[in-house]
C-alpha positions in Angstrom: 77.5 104.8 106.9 78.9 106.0 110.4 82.0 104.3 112.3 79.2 102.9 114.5 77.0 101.5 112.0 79.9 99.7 110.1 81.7 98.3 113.5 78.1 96.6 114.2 77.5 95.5 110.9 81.4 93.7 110.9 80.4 91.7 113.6 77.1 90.5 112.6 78.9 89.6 109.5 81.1 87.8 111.4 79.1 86.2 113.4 77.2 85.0 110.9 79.8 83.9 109.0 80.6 81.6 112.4 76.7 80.6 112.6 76.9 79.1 109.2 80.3 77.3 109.7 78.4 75.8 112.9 76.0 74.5 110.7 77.6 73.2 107.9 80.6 71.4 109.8 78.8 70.2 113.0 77.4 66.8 113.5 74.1 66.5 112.3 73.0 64.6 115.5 74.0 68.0 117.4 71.7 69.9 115.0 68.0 70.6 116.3 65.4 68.7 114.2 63.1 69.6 111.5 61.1 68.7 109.7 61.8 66.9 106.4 59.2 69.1 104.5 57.6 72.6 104.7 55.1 73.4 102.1 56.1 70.9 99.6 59.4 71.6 99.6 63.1 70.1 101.1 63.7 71.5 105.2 67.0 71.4 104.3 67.1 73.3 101.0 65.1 75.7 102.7 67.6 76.3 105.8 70.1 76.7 102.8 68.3 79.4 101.1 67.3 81.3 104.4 70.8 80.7 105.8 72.1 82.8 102.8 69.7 85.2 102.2 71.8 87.7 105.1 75.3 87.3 103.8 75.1 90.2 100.7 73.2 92.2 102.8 75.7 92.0 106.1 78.7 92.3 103.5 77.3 94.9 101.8 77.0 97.7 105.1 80.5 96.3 106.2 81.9 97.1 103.2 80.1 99.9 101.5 80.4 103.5 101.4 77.1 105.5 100.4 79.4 107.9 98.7 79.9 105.7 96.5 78.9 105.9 93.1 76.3 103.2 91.8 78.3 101.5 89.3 81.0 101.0 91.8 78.2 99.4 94.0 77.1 97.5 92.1 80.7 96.3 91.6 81.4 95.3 95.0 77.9 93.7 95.2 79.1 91.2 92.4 82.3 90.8 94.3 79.9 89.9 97.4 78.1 87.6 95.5 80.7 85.9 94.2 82.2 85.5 97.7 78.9 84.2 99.2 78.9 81.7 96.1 82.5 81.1 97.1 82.3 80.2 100.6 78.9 78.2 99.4 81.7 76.0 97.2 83.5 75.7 99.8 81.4 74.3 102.8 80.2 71.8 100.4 83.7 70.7 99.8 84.5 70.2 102.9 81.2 68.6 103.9 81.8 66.1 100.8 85.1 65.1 102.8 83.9 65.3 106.4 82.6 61.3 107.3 79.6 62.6 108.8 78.3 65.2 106.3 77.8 64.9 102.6 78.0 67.3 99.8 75.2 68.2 97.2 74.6 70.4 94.3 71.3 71.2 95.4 72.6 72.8 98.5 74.8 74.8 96.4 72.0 76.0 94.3 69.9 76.7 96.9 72.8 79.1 98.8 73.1 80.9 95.4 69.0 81.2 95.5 69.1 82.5 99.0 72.3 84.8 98.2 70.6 86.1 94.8 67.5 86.7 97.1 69.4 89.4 99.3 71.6 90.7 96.4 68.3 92.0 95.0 67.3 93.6 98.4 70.8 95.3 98.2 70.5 96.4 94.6 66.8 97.4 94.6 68.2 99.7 97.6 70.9 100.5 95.3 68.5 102.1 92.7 65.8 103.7 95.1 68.6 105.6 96.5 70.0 106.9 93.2 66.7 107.8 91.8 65.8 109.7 94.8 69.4 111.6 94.5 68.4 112.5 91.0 65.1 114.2 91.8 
């Protein structure tokens, strides 16, 4: 990727990384409403997965070189996912000790969902480009 192309991408990661601690910390009576349900399942659940689904994908052009061979890659994308899963644990820590927010496994699971949903964006990516180098 250019110096361009990696400059933008670090701040969209970075400002998604604020959007996200916006909306796990603030108050919830500061938050826009939703619904409680969309097609059968949890709002909230949902907002986790979608919230998510950016962060391997953001990471990955900040911190990626195409150079790169695929295994390393692939390497880094497992570091990113265990970061995403990372700062997952910890907003739900620190939501389980804020008085006006409340932590849940099911929030967790759903992050890990949505972050595992980009991941495979990246990797599938990942594997197009190599088999394209190959021919």
């Amino acid at each position: 990727m250019n110096g361009k192309t990696r400059i933008t991408s670090s701040i969209l990661l970075c400002l998604f990384i604020a959007a996200v601690a916006y909306l796990c910390f603030a108050r919830p009576d500061n938050l826009p409403q939703a619904p409680m349900y969309l097609f059968g399942l949890p709002m909230d659940k949902l907002a986790h997965f979608v919230m998510f689904v950016p962060f391997p994908i953001l990471a990955y052009m900040t911190f990626v070189n195409l150079e790169m061979s695929i295994w390393r890659k692939i390497a880094v994308l497992t570091v990113i996912m265990a970061a995403g899963a990372g700062m997952a644990i910890g907003t739900e820590r620190i939501q389980s000790v804020l008085a006006y927010r409340t932590g849940d496994v099911n929030d967790f699971l759903s992050v890990c969902i949505g972050l595992l949903a980009g991941g495979l964006v990246i990797l599938c990516g990942i594997l197009i480009r190599d088999c394209k180098k190959k021919q």
